[in-house]
Structures are given as C-alpha cells and as structure tokens.
N, CA, C and O atoms as a Maestro MAE file, in Angstrom:
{
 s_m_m2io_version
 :::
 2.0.0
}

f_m_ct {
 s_m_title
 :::
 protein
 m_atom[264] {
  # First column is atom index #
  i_m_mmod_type
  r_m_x_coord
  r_m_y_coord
  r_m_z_coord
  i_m_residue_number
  s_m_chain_name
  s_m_pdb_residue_name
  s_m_pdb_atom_name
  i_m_atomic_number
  :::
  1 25 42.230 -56.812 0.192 1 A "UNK " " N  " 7
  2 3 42.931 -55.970 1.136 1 A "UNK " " CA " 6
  3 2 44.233 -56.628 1.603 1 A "UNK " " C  " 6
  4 15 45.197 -55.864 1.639 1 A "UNK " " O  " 8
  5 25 44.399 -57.606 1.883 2 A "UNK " " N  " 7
  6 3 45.070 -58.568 2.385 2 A "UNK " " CA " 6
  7 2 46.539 -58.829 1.125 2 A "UNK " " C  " 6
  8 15 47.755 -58.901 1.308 2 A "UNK " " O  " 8
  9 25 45.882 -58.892 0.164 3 A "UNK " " N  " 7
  10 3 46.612 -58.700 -1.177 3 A "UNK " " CA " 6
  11 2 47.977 -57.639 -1.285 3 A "UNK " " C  " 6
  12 15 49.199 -57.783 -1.281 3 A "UNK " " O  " 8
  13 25 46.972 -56.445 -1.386 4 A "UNK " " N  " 7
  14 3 47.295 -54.754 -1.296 4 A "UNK " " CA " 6
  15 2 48.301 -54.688 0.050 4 A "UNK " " C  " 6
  16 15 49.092 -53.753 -0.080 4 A "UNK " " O  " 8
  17 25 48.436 -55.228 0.970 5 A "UNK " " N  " 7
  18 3 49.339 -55.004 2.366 5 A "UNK " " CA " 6
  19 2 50.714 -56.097 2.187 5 A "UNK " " C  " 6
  20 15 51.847 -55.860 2.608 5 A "UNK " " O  " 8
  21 25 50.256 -57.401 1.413 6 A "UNK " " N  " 7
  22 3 51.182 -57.871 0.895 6 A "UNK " " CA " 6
  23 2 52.318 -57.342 0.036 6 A "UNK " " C  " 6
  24 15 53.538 -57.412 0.186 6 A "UNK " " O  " 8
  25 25 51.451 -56.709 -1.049 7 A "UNK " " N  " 7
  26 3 52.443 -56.198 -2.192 7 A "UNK " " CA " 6
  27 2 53.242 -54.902 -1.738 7 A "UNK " " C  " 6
  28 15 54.379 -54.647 -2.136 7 A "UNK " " O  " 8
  29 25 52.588 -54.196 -0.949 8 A "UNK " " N  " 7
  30 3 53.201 -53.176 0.120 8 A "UNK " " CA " 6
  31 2 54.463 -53.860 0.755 8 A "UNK " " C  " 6
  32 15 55.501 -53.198 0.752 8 A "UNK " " O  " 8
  33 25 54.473 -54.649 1.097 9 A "UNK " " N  " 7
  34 3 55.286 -55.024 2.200 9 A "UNK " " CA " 6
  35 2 56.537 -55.812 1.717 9 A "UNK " " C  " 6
  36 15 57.653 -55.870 2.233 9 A "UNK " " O  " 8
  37 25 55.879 -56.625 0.172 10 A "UNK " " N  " 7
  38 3 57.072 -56.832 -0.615 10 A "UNK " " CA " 6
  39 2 58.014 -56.094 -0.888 10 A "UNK " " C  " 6
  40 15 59.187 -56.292 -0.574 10 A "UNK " " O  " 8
  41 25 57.464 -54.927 -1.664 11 A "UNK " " N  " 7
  42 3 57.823 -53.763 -1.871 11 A "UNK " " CA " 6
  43 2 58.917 -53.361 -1.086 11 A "UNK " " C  " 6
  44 15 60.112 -53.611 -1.241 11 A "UNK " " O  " 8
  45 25 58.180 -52.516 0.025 12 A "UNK " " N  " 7
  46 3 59.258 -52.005 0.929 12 A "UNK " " CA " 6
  47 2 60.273 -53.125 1.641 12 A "UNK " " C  " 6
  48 15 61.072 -52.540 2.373 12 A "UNK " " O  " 8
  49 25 60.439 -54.373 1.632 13 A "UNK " " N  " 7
  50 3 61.714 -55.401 1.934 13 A "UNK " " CA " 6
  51 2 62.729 -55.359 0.750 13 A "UNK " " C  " 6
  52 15 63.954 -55.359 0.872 13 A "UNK " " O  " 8
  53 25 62.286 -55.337 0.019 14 A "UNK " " N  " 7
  54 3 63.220 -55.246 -1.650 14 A "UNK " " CA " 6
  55 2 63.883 -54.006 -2.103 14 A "UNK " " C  " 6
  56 15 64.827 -53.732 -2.845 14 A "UNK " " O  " 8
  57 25 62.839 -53.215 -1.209 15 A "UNK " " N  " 7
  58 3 64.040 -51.050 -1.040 15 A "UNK " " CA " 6
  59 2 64.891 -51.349 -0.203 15 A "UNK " " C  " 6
  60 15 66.071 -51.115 -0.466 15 A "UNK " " O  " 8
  61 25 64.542 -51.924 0.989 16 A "UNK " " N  " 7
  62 3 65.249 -51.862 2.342 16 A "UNK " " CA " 6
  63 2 66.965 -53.120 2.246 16 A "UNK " " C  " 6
  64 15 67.998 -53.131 2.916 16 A "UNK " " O  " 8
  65 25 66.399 -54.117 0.901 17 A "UNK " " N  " 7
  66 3 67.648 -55.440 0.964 17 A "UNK " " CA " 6
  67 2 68.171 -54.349 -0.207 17 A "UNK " " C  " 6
  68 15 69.321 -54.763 -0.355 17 A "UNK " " O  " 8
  69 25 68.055 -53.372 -1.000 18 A "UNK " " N  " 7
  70 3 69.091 -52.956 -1.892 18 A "UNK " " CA " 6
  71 2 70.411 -52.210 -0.873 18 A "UNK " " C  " 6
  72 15 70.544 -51.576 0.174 18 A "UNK " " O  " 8
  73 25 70.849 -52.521 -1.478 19 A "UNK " " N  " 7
  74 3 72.444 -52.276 -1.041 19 A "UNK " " CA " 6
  75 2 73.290 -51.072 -1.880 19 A "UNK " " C  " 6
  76 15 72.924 -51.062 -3.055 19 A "UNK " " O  " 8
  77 25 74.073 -50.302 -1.658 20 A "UNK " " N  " 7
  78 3 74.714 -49.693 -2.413 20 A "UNK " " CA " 6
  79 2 76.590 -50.399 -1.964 20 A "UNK " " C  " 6
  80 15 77.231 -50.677 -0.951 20 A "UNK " " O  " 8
  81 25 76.748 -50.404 -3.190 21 A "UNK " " N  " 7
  82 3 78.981 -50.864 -3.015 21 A "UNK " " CA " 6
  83 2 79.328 -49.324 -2.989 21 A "UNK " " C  " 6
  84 15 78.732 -48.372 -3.493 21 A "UNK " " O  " 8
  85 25 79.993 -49.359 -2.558 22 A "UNK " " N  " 7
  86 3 81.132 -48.405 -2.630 22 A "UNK " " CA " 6
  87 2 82.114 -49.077 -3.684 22 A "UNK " " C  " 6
  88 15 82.212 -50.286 -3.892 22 A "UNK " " O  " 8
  89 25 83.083 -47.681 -4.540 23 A "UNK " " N  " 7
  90 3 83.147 -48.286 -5.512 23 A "UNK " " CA " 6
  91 2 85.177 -48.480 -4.914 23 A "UNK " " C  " 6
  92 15 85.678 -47.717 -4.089 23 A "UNK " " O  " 8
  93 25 85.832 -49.462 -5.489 24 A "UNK " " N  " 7
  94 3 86.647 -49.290 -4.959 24 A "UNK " " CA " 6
  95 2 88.178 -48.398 -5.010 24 A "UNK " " C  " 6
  96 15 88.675 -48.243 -6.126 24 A "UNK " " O  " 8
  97 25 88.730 -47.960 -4.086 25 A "UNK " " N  " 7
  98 3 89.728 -46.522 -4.847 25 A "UNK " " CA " 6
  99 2 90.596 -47.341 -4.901 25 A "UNK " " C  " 6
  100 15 90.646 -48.440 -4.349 25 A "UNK " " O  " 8
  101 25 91.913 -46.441 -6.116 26 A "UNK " " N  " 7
  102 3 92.460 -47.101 -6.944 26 A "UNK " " CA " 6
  103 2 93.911 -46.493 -6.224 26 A "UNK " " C  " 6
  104 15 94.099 -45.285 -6.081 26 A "UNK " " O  " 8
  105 25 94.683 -47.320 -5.892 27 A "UNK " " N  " 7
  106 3 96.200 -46.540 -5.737 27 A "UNK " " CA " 6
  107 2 97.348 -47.304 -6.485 27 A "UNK " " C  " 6
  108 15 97.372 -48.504 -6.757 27 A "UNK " " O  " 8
  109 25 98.245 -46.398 -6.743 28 A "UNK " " N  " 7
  110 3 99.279 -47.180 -7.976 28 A "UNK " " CA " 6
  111 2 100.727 -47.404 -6.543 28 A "UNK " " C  " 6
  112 15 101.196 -46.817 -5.568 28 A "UNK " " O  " 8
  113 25 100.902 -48.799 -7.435 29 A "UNK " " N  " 7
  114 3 102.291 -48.946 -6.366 29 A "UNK " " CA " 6
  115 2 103.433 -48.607 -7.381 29 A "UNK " " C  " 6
  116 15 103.233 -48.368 -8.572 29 A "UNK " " O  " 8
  117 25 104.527 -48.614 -6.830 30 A "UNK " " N  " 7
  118 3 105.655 -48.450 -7.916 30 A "UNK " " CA " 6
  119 2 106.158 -49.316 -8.381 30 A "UNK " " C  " 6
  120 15 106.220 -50.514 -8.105 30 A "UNK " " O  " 8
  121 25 106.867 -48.210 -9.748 31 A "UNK " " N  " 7
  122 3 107.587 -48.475 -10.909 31 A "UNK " " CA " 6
  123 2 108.382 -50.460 -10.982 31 A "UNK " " C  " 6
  124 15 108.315 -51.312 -11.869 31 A "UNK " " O  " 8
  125 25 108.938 -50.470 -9.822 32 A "UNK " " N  " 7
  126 3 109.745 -51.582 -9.613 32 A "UNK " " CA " 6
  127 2 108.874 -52.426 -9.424 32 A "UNK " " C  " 6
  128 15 108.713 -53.351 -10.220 32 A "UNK " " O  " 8
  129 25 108.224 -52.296 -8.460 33 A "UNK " " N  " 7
  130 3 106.916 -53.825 -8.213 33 A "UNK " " CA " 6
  131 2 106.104 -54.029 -9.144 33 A "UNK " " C  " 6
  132 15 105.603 -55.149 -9.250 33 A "UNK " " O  " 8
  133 25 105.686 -52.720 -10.289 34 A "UNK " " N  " 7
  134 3 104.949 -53.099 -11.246 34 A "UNK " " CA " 6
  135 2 105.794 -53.969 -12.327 34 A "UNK " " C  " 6
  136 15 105.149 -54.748 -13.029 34 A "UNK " " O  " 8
  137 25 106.680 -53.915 -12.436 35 A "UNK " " N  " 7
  138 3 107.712 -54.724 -13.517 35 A "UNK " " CA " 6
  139 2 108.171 -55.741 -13.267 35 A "UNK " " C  " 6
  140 15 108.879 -56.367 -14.055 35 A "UNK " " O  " 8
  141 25 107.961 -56.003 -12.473 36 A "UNK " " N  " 7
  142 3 108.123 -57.269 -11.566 36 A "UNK " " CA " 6
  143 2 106.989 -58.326 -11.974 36 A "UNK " " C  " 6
  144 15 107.048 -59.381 -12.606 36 A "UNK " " O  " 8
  145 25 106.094 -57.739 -11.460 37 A "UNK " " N  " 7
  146 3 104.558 -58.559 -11.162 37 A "UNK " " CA " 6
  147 2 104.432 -58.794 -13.133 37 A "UNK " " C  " 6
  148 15 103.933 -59.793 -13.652 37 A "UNK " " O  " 8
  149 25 105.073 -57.497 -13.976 38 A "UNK " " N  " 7
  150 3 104.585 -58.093 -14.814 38 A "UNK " " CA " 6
  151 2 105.183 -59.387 -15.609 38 A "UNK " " C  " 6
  152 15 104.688 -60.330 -16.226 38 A "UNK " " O  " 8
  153 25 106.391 -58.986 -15.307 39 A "UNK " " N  " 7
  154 3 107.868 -60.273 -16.236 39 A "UNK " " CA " 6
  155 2 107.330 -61.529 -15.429 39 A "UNK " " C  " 6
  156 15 107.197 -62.471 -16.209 39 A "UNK " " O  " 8
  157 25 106.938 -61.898 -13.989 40 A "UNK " " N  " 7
  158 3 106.212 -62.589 -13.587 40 A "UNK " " CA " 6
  159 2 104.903 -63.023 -14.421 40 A "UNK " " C  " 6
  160 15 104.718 -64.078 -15.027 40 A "UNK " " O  " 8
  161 25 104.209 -62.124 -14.308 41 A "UNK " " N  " 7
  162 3 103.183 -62.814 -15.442 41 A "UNK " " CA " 6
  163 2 103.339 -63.026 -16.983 41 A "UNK " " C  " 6
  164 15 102.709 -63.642 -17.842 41 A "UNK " " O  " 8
  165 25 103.950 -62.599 -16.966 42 A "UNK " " N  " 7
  166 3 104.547 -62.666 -18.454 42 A "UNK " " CA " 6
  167 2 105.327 -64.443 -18.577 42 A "UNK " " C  " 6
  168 15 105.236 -65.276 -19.478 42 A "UNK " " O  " 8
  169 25 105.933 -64.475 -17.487 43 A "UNK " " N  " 7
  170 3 106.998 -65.810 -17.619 43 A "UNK " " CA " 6
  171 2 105.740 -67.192 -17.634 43 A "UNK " " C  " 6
  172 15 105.806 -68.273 -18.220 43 A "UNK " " O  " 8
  173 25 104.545 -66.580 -16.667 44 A "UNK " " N  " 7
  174 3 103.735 -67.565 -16.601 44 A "UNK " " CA " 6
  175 2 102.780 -67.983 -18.200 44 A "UNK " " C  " 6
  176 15 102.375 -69.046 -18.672 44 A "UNK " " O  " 8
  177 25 102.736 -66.970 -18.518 45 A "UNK " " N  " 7
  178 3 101.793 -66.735 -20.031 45 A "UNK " " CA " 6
  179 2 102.742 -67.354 -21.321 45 A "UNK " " C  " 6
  180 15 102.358 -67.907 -22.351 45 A "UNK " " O  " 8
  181 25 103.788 -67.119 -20.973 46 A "UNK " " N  " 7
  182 3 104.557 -68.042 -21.757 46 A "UNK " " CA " 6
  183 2 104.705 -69.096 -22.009 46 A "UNK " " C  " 6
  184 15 104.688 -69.576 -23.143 46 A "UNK " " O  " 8
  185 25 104.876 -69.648 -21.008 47 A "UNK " " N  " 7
  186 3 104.614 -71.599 -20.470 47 A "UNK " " CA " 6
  187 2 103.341 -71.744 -20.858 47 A "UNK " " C  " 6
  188 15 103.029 -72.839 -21.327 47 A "UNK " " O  " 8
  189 25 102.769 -71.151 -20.800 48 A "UNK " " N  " 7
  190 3 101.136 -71.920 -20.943 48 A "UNK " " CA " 6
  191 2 100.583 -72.091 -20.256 48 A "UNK " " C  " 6
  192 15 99.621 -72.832 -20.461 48 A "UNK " " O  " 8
  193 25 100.855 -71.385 -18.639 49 A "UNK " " N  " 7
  194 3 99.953 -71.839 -17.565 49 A "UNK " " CA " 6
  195 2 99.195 -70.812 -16.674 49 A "UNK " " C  " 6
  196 15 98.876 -70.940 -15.492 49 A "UNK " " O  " 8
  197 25 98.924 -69.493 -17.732 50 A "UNK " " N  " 7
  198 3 98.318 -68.644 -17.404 50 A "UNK " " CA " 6
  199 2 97.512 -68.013 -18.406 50 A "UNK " " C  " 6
  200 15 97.841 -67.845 -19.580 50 A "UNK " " O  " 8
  201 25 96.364 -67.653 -17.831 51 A "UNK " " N  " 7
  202 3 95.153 -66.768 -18.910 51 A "UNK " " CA " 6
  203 2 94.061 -66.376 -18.333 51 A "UNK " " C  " 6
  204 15 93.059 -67.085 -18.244 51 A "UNK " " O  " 8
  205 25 94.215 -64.536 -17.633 52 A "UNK " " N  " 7
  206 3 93.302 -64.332 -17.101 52 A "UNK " " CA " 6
  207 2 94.021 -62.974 -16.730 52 A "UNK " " C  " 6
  208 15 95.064 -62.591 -17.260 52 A "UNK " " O  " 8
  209 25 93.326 -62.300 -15.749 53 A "UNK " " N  " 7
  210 3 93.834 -60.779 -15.060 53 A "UNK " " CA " 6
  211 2 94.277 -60.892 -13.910 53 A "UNK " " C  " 6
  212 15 93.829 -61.689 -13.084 53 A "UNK " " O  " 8
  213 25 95.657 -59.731 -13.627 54 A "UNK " " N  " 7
  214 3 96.260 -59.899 -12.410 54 A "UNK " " CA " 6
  215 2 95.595 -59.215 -11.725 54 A "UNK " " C  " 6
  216 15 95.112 -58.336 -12.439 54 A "UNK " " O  " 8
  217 25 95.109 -59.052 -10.146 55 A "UNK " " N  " 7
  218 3 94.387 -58.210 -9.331 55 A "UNK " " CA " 6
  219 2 94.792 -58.405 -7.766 55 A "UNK " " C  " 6
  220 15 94.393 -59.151 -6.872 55 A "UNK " " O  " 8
  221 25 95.830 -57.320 -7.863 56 A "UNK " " N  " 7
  222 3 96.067 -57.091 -5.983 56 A "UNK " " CA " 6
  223 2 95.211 -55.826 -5.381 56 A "UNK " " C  " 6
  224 15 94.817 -54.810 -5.954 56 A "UNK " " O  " 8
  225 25 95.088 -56.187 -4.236 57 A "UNK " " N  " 7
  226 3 94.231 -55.497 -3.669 57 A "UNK " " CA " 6
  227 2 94.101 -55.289 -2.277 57 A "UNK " " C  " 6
  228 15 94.333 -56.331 -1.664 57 A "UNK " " O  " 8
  229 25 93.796 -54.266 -1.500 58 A "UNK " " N  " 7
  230 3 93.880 -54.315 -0.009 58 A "UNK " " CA " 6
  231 2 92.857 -53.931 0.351 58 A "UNK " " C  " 6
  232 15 92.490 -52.765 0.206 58 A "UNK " " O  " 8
  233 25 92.114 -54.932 0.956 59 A "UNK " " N  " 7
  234 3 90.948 -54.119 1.831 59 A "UNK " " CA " 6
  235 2 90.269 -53.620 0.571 59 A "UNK " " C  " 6
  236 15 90.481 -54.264 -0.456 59 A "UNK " " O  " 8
  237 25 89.610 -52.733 0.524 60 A "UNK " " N  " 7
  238 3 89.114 -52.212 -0.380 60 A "UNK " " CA " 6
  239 2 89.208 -50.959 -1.574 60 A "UNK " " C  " 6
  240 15 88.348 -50.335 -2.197 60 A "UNK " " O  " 8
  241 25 91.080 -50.924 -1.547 61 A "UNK " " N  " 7
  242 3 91.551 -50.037 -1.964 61 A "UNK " " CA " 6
  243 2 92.045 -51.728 -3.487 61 A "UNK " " C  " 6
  244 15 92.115 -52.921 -3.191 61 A "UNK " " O  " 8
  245 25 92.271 -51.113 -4.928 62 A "UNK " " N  " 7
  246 3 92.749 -51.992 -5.739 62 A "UNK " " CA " 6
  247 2 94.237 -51.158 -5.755 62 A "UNK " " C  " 6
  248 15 94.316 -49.939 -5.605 62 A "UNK " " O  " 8
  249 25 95.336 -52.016 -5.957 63 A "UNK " " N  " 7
  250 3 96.579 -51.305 -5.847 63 A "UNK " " CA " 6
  251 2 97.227 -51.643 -7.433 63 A "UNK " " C  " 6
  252 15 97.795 -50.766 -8.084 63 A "UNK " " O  " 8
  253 25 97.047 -53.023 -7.922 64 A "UNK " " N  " 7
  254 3 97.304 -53.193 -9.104 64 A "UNK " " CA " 6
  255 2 96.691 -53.678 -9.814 64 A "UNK " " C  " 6
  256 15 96.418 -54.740 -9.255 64 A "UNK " " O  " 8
  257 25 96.020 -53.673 -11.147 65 A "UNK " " N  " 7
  258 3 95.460 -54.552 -12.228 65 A "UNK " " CA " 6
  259 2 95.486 -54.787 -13.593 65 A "UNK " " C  " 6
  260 15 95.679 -53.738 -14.207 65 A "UNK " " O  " 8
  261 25 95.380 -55.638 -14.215 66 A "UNK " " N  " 7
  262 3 96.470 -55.753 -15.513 66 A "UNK " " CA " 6
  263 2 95.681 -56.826 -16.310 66 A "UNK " " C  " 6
  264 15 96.116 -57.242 -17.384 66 A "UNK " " O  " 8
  :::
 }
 m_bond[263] {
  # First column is bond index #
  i_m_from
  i_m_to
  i_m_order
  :::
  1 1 2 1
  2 2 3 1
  3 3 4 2
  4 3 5 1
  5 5 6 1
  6 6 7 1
  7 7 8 2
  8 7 9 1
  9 9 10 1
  10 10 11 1
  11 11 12 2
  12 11 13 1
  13 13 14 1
  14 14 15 1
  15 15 16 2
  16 15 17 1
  17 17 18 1
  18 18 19 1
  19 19 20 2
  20 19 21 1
  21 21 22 1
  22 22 23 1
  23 23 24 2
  24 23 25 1
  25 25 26 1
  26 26 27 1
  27 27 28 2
  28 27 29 1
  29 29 30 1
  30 30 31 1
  31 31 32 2
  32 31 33 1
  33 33 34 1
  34 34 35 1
  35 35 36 2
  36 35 37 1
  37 37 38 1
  38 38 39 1
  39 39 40 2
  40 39 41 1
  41 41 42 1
  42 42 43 1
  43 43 44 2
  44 43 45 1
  45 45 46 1
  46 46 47 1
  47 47 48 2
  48 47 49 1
  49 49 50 1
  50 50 51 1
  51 51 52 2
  52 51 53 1
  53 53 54 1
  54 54 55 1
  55 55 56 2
  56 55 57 1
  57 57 58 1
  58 58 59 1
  59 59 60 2
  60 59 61 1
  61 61 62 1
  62 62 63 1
  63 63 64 2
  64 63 65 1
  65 65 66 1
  66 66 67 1
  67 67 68 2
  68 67 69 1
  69 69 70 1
  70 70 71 1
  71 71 72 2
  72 71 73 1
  73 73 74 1
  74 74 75 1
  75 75 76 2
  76 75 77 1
  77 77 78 1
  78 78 79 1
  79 79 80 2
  80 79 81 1
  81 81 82 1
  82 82 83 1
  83 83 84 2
  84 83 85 1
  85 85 86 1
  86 86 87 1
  87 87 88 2
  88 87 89 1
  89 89 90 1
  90 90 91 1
  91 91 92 2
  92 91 93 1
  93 93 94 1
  94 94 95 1
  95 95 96 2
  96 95 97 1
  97 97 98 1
  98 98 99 1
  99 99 100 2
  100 99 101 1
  101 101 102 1
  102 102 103 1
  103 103 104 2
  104 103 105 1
  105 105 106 1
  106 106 107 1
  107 107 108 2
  108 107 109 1
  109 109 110 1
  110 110 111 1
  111 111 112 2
  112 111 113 1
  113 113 114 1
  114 114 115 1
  115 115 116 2
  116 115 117 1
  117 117 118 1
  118 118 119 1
  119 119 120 2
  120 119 121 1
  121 121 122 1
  122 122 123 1
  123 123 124 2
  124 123 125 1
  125 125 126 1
  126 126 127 1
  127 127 128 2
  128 127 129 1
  129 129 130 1
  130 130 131 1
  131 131 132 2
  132 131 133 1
  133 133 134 1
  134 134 135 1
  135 135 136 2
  136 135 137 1
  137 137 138 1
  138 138 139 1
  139 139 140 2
  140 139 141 1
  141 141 142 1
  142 142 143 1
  143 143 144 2
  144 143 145 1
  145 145 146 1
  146 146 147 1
  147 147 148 2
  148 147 149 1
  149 149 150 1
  150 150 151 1
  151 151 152 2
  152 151 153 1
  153 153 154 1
  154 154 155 1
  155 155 156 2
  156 155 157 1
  157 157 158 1
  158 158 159 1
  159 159 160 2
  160 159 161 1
  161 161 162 1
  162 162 163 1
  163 163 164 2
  164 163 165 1
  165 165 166 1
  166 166 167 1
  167 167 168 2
  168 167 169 1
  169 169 170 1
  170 170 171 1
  171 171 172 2
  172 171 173 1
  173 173 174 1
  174 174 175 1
  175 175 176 2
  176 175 177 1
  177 177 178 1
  178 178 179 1
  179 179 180 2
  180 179 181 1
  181 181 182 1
  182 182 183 1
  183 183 184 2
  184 183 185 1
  185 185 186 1
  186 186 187 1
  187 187 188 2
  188 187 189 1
  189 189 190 1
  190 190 191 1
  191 191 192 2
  192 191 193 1
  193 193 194 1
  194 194 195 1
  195 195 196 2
  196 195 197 1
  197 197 198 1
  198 198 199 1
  199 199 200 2
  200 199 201 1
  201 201 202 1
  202 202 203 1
  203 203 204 2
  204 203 205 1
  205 205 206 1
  206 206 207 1
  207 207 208 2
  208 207 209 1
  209 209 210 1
  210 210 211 1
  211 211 212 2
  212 211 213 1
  213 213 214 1
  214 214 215 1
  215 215 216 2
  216 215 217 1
  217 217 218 1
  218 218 219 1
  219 219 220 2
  220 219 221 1
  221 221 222 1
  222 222 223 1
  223 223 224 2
  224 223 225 1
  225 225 226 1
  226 226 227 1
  227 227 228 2
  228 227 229 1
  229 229 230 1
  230 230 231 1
  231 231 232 2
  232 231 233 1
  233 233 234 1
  234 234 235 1
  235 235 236 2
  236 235 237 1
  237 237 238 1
  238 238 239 1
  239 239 240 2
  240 239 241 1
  241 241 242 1
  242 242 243 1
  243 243 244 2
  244 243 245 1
  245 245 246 1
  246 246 247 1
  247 247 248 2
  248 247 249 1
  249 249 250 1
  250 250 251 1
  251 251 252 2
  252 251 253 1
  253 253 254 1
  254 254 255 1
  255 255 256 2
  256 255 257 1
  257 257 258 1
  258 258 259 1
  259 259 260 2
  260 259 261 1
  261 261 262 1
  262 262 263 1
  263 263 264 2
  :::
 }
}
C-alpha cells in the first residue's frame, strides 16, 4: 500500500515539475543593421576567429539569427 501511494505521488510531482516554453517570436530588424552584423561576421570568419551562429535577441522576442 505504502508502495502504490508512493508511485502515485511520484507521478503526480513529475506532471506538476513539467513545464511548457513558450516558443520564442521572431521579429526582423532592418535592411541596414542586417548588413552590417553580417560584413561584421563575415570580417570575423575570415581571420579565423569565428565559427558558430549569430543570435540577438530581446527578452524573449529573437530579432536576428544567422
């Protein structure tokens, strides 16, 4: 019995710790700042001292990613 109230109780802590994300919204900045950010990364990838993804972001809105 003791068992059975356990596994119950596991149970319902492991529904109750799931979490849902919100997923995050996407807004585009402009034309100029995107060409920017990229000749920027671009200048870095050149040298050799970059390798990976660009990611700005506010709060929970993503504004640029590349």
């Amino acid at each position: 019995m003791k068992n059975k109230i356990l596994y119950i109780l596991v149970v319902i802590i492991s529904f109750i710790s799931c979490k849902t994300e919100k997923k995050p919204k996407n807004e585009i900045i402009e034309t100029p700042k995107n060409e920017r950010i990229d000749s920027l990364g671009n200048r870095y990838l050149e040298l050799g001292r970059f390798s990976g993804v660009i990611l700005i972001n506010k709060e929970d809105t993503i504004i640029y990613i590349v």
